[in-house]
Each structure stands twice: as C-alpha cells, then as structure tokens.
C-alpha positions as CSV (number, residue, x, y, z in Angstrom):
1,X,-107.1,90.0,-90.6
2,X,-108.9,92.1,-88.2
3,X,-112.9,92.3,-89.1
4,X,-115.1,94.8,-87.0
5,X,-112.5,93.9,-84.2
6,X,-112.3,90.7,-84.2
7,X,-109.5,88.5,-85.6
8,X,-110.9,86.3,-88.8
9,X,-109.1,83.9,-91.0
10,X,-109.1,84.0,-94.5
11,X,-109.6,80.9,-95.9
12,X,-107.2,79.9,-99.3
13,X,-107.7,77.7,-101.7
14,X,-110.8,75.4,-102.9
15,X,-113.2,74.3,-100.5
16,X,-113.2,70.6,-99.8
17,X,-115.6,68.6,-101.9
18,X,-118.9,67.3,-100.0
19,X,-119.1,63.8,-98.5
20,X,-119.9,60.8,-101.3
21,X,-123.0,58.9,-100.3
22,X,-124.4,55.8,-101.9
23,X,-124.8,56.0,-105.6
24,X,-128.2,56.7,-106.7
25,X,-130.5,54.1,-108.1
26,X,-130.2,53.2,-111.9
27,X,-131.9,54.5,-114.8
28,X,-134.8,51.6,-115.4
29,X,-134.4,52.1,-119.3
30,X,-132.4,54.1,-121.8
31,X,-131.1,53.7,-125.2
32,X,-128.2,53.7,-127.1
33,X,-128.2,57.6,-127.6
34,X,-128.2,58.1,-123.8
35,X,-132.1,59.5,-123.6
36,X,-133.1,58.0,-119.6
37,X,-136.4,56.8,-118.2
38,X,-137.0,56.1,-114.4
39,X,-139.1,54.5,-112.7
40,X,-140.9,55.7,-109.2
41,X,-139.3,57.7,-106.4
42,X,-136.3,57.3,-109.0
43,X,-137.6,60.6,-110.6
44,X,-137.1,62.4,-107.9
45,X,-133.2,63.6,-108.1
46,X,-131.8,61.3,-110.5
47,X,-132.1,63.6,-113.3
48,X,-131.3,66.5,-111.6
49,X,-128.2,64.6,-110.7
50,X,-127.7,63.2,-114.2
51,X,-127.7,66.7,-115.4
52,X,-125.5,68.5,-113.1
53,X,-122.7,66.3,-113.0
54,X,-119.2,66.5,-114.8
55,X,-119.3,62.6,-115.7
56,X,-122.7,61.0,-116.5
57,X,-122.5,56.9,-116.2
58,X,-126.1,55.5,-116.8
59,X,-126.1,51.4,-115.7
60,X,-129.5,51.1,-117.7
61,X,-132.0,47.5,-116.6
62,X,-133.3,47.8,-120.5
63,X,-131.4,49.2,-123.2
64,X,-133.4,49.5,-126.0
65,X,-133.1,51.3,-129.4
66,X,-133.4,55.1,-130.5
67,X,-137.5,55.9,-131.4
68,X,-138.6,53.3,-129.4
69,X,-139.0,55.1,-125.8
70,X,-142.2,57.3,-125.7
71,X,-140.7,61.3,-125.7
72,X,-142.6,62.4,-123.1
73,X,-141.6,59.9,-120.5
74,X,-138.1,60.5,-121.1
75,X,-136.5,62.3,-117.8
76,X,-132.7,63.0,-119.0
77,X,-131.8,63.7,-122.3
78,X,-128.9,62.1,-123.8
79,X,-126.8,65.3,-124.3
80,X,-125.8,65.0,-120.4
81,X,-125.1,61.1,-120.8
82,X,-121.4,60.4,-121.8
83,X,-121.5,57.0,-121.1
84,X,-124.1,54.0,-121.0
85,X,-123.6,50.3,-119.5
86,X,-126.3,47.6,-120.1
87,X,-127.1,45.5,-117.0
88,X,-129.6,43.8,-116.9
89,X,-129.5,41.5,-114.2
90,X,-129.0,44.4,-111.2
91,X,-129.0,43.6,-107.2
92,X,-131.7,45.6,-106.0
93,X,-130.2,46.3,-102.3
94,X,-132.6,48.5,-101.2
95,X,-135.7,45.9,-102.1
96,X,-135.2,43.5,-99.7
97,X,-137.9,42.0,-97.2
98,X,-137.8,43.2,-93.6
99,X,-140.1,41.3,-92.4
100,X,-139.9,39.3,-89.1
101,X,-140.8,36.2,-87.9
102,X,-143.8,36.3,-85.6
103,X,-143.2,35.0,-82.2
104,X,-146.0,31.9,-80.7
105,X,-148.9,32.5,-79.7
C-alpha cells in the first residue's frame, strides 16, 4: 500500500504478546477474601500488576483471616484476586548472600 510514496505493509492480525519475565515476588500477607499486603520494594509494581491482569494468583507467606489486616496497609483489594495459595515456607531466590571469600593477606 503505497504511503506518501513509499511502499508500507499493513500489518493483520493481533500483535504478538510481550516477552514473560520472572514472576514477581509474592504477596507477604493476605487473607482469605483476597485483600494483599507487601512488603518493601514489593510495593512498587506488584499491585499494579495484580490489578491489571486477566488472572490474579496470590502465593500469600501468611494467610490470615478477614478484619485482621490493618485497612490502610492493604495494597490490592480482593476484587482483582481470583485465586489465593497459602505457602508458607517460600525459597527466597533473590535473598541470597553474595558475598566472597577474602583472599590472604
């Protein structure tokens, strides 16, 4: 299809989906109804991420009952949860000590 002179192609169909990266770190406590609290730099995107996504899967460290997480500290509300797994005992991957072993002096 010729555009100001030049031939373009028109493009049909969906555009592909963007590249997966890692999952993003777990809620740090949630109850039963699906209301989400994080902890440090996890409040960054997660509930933006929680919120815009089709299927919401919250792996939650502490699941605790409804009324006993404080309102105000709650980051995602349970309307965009649909589902809610209790794990309590989590591999933390990214805490792991990089330290190295000094060399003699």
């Amino acid at each position: 299809m010729p555009l100001f002179g030049q031939v373009c192609w028109l493009r049909k169909g969906p555009p592909p989906p963007p590249p997966r990266g890692p999952p993003p770190p777990p809620p740090w406590k949630g109850d039963t109804e699906g209301n989400l609290v994080y902890r440090k730099t996890a409040r960054n995107f997660n509930p933006n991420m929680a919120t815009a996504a089709k299927l919401t899967i919250a792996e939650v460290e502490h699941l605790v009952e409804p009324g006993e997480l404080d309102p105000d500290a709650i980051a995602t509300p349970g309307v965009y949860v649909q589902r809610i797994v209790h794990a309590p005992e989590t591999v933390k991957r990214i805490e792991q000590r990089t330290v190295r072993k000094r060399d003699a002096a």
